[in-house]
C-alpha positions as CSV (number, residue, x, y, z in Angstrom):
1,X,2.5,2.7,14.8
2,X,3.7,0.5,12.4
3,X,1.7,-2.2,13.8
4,X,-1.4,-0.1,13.9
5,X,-0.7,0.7,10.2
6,X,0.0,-2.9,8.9
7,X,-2.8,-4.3,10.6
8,X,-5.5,-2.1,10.0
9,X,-4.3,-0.2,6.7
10,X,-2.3,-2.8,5.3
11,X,-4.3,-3.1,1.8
12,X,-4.7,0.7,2.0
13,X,-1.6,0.8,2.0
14,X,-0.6,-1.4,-0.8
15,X,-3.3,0.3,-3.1
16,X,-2.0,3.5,-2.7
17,X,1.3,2.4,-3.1
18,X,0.9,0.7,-6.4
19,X,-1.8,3.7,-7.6
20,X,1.4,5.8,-6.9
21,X,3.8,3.6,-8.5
22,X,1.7,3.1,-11.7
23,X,0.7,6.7,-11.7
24,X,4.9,7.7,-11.3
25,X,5.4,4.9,-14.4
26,X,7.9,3.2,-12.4
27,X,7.5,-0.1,-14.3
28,X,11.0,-1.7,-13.5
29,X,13.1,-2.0,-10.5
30,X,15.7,0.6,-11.4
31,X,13.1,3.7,-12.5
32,X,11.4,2.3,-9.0
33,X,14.8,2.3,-7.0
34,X,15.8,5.3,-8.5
35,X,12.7,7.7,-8.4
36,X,10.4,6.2,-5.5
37,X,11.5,7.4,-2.1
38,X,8.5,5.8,0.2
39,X,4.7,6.3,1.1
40,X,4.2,8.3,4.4
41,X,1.0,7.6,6.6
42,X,0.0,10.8,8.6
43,X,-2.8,10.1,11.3
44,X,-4.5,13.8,11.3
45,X,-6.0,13.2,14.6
46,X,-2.7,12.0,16.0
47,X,-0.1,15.2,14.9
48,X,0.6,16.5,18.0
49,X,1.9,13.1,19.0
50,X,5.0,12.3,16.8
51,X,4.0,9.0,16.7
52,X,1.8,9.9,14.2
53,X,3.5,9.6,11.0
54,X,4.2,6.5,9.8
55,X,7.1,6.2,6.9
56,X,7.4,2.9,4.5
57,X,9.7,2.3,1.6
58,X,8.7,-1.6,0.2
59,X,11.4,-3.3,-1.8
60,X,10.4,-3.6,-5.3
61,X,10.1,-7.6,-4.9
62,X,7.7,-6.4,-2.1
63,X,6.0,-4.1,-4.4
64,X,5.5,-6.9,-7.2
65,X,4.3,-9.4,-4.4
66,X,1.6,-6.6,-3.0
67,X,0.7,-6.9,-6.7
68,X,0.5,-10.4,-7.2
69,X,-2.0,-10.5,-4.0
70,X,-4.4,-8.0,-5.4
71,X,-4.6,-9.4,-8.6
72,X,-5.8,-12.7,-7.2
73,X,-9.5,-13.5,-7.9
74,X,-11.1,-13.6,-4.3
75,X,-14.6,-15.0,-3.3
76,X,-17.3,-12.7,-3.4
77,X,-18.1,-11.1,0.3
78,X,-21.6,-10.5,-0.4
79,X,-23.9,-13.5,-0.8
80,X,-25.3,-14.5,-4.4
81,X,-28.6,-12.9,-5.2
82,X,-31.1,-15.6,-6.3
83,X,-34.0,-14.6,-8.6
């Protein structure tokens, strides 16, 4: 599952958990190491199979790198519109 989850839900994943973070005001790696305990992925179609919670905990220098990608300008996915 944790395949599943980082290749198809990977930015998901990273929003979430910095939304969360953010939200929590968790803006240094001791209020993040002491008051975070993890992001769980639950697959609704999937509970009857225990494979289908997924549970992550990043590392705070993975937090700030999940950051640090998401921040970077990227190039437009839809074409320019002309006049």
């Amino acid at each position: 599952l944790t395949e599943v989850v980082h290749e198809h839900y990977l930015m998901q994943l990273q929003i979430y958990l910095l939304a969360t973070v953010r939200w929590l005001r968790l803006f240094d790696e001791d209020a993040y190491n002491q008051r975070f305990g993890g992001i769980f992925y639950i697959f609704l179609r999937g509970m009857p199979n225990v494979d289908a919670v997924h549970f992550e905990r990043p590392s705070w220098r993975k937090l700030k790198q999940y950051e640090s990608e998401l921040e970077k300008p990227t190039q437009p996915r839809l074409p320019a519109m002309s006049a």
